[in-house]
N, C-alpha and C positions, 0 to 999 in steps of 0.2 A: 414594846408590845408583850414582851415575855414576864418582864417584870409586871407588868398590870395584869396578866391574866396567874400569875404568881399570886396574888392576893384574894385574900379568902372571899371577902364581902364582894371584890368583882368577880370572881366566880359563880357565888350565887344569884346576883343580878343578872351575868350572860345568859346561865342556864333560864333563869327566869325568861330572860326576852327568847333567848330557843322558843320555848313551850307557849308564848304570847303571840309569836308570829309564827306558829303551825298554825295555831286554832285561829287565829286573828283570818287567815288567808284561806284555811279551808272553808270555815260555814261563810265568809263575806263573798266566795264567790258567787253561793247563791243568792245572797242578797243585794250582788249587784247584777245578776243574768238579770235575775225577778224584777229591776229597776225599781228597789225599794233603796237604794243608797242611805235614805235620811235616815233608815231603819236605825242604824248604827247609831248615829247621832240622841236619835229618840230616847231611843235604850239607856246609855250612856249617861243623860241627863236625865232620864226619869229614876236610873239610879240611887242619885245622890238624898231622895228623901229616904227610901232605904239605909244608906250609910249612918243617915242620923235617928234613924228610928232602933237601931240596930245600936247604936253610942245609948239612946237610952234607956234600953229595955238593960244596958247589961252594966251599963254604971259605969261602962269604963271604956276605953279603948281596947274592947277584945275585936282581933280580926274575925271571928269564926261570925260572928255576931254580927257585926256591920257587913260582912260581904252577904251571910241568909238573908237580912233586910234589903240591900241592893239587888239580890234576884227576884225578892218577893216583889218590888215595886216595879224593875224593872219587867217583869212577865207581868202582871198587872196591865201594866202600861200600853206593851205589845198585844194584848187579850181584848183590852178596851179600842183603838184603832181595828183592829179586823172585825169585832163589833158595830162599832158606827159604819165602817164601812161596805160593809155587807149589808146592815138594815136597813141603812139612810142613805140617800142624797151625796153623800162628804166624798168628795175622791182621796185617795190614800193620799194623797201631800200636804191636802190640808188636815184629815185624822194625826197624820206623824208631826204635819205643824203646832197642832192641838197640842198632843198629847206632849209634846217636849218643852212649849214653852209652860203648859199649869206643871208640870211633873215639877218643873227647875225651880218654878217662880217659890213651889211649896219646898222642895229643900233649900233655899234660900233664906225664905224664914226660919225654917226649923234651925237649920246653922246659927243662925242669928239667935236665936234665942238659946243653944244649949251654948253660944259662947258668952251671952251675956248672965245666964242662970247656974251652968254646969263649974264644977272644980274644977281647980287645975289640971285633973286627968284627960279632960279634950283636947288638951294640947297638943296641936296638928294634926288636929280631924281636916281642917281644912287645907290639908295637903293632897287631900284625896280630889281636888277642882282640877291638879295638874303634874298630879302624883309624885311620889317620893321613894326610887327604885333602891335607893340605899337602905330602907325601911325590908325589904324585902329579905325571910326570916327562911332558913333549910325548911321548915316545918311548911313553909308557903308553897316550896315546891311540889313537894307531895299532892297538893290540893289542885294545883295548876297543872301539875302532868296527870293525874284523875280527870279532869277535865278535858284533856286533851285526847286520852286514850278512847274515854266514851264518845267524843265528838266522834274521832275517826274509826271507832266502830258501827258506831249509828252510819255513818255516812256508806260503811263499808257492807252495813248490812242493807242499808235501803236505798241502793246507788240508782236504781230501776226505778224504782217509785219516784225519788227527788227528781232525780234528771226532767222525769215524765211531767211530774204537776211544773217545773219551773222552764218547763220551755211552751209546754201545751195545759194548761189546769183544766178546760174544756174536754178534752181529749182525755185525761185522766178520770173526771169525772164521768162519761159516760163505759169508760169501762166498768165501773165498779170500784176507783179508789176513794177514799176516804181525803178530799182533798182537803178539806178545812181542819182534817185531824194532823194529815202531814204538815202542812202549815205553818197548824200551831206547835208543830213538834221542833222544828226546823227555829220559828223563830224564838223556842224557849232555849235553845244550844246558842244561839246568835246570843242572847239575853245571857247567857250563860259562862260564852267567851267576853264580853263586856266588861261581866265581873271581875272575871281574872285578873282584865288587865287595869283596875283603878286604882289598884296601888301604884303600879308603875308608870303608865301613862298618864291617868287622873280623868276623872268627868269629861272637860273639854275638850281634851284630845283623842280619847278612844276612836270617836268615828274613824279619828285619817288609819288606826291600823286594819277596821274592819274592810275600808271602802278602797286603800290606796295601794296597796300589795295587790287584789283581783284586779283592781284599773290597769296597772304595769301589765299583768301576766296576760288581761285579755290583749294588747295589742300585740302581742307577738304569736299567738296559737288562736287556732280555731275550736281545737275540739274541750271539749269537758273536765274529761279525765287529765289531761295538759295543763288547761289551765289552772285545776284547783293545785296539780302538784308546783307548779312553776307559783302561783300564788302564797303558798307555804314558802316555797326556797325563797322571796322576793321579801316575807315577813318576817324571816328567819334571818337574813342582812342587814333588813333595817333594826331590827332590835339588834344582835349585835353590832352593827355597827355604831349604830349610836352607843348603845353603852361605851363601847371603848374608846368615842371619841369626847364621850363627857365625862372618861376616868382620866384620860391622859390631858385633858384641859382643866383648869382650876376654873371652878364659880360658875361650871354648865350644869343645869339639872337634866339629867338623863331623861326625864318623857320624850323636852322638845324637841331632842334633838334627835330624837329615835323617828319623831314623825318627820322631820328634818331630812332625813336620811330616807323616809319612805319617799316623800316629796321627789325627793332628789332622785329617785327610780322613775315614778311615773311621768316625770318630764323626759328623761332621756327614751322613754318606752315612747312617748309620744312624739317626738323628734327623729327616734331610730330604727323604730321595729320596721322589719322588711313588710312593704304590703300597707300598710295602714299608717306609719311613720310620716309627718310633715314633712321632714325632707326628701321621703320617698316620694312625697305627692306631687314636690315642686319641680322633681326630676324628673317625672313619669310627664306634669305639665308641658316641663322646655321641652320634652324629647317628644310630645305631641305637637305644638307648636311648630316646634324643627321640621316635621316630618310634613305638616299636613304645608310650609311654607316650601319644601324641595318639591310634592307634588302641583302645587300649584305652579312652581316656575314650570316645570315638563307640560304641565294641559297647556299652558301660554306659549312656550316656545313650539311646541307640535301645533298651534289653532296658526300659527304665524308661519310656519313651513307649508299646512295646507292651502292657507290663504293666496301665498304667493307660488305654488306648485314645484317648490324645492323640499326634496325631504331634509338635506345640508343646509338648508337657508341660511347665513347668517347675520346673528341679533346682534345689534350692541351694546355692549353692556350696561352706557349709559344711560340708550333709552331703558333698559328694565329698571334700573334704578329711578328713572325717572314715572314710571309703569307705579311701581310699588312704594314710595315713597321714603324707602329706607335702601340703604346699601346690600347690593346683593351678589358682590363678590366670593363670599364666606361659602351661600348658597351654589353657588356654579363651584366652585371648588368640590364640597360636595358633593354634589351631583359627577362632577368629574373624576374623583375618588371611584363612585360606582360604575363607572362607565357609561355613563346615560349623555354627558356631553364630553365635547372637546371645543381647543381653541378651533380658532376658524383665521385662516391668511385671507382677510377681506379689510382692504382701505384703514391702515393701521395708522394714517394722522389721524381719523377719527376716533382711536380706540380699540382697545381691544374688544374682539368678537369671537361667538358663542353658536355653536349649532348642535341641532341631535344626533346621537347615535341611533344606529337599529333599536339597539335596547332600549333607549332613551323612547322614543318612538311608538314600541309596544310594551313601556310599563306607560305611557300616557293615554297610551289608549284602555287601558286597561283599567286608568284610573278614571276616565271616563264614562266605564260602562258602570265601573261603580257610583258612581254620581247619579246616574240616568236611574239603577236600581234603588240607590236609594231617595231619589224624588216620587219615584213610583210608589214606592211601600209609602208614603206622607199620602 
């Protein structure tokens, strides 16, 4: 590990994915609150006719040149969606659907054509589909930590405003804010982190960094301010970790496996975060289950004590198993554990037997009146 971060050219990739996964996780979280996820995507691929419009205004493989063309189309693109969408009919998924397959379908030709017309100097323009983080130059980071600092100033300065139009834009707009300016402000920074990251990640991949660092960080936190910072920490792991797992491996290119590694967050976020976590669910499930199968044995053994005018009646345990169709040994144990039963000395070639305690007694009743309230409140 030392040895690899030892080397110049992985050092300037790490720091690159640093500054890729701040911005990647700050502006993506509001665009996944805002449930514009494909925004990313759109962007990303409306790109790529930039990258080549930007190769041929400058003759050559200059970065400065193909990334201004990649924001120009790519804000274009995001301009044109909130247009249709706002004047027309179109819901934003099919605008972002729109706008990302003509965006791609026209940098597809253009590529095609400046590899069949252009000189040898295009040479690995089309690395930019799935980028090429070894390509990544000191002079790149300057431009990428500028990017990064204005993100998180803008956000720092207008945290009030965002919050407001991205949870309530109704609410915003009759106060007085300019929502359609905020917006478009927000998603020209979104269009803006994209860019950054097409050298390193590439066209098809960019989405997973805008959309899959906020996906991790919302399942563990609720508020805002948390989740955009935890979304930064979660984009700032998977670029370097990827990078350093496709420095110390031979013949891995550094995008996939950066989104690899994001991947590899929002599934454990989705499997482990407290509260929202699938395994939190299926736990919260059994322990409902559990619970609601121990009350039900007590309303049944108390309806069976007042039947027969013993409050110690004793059941056996066959018949409840026989009652319930499953084995319900586990269940009286439990409940035994709480004090709600005990065994009972009643005709033991039949089996063993089960009767209420007091307590046992008055949490059934009690579980009863709950029932009774809530058939009433139906």
């Amino acid at each position: 590990m030392l040895e690899l971060l030892g080397n110049h050219t992985v050092q300037t990739v790490t720091l690159g994915a640093v500054l890729l996964g701040m911005v990647s996780g700050l502006l993506g979280s509001f665009a996944v609150l805002r449930q514009q996820s494909l925004l990313g995507d759109t962007l990303a691929h409306a790109a790529l006719p930039g990258v080549c419009i930007g190769f041929l205004i400058a003759g050559t493989r200059h970065l400065g040149w193909i990334m201004a063309g990649a924001l120009v189309t790519a804000v274009i693109a995001a301009l044109f969606v909130q247009v249709v969408t706002r004047y027309s009919r179109i819901k934003m998924d099919a605008g972002l659907g729109a706008a990302l397959s003509v965006s791609f379908a026209v940098g597809v030709v253009l590529l095609t054509y400046i590899q069949g017309h252009a000189s040898a100097s295009q040479g690995g323009l089309d690395s930019f589909l799935f980028g090429q983080a070894a390509a990544t130059r000191p002079s790149d980071l300057w431009f990428m930590g500028g990017v990064t600092l204005a993100a998180m100033a803008l956000v720092a300065l207008m945290w009030k405003q965002l919050k407001l139009v991205t949870f309530d834009p109704l609410f915003a707009g009759s106060i007085g804010l300019r929502v359609g300016v905020l917006e478009t402000l927000l998603t020209a920074m979104i269009a803006l982190a994209v860019v950054v990251g097409l050298q390193m990640v590439g066209v098809v991949l960019m989405t997973a960094m805008v959309i899959a660092p906020p996906v991790a960080a919302r399942q563990w936190v609720s508020r805002l301010e948390h989740m955009v910072f935890l979304a930064m920490l979660m984009g700032v792991i998977s670029g370097v970790g990827g990078v350093l797992l496709s420095a110390g491996v031979a013949h891995l290119a550094t995008g996939p496996v950066v989104v690899l590694v994001a991947s590899a967050l929002v599934t454990l976020s989705l499997l482990l975060a407290p509260g929202r976590g699938v395994l939190w669910s299926w736990l919260k499930l059994w322990r409902e289950q559990r619970s609601i199968g121990q009350r039900q044995m007590l309303v049944t053994l108390h309806k069976l004590a007042e039947h027969h005018e013993d409050p110690y009646y004793p059941v056996e345990r066959s018949m409840l198993d026989s009652f319930y169709g499953v084995a319900t040994s586990h269940i009286l144990r439990r409940l035994q554990a709480r004090g709600f039963v005990v065994p009972a000395s009643h005709m033991r070639q039949e089996g063993p037997h089960w009767a209420l305690t007091d307590a046992g007694h008055n949490e059934a009743r009690q579980e009863l009146e709950r029932m009774d309230w809530n058939q009433a409140e139906v």
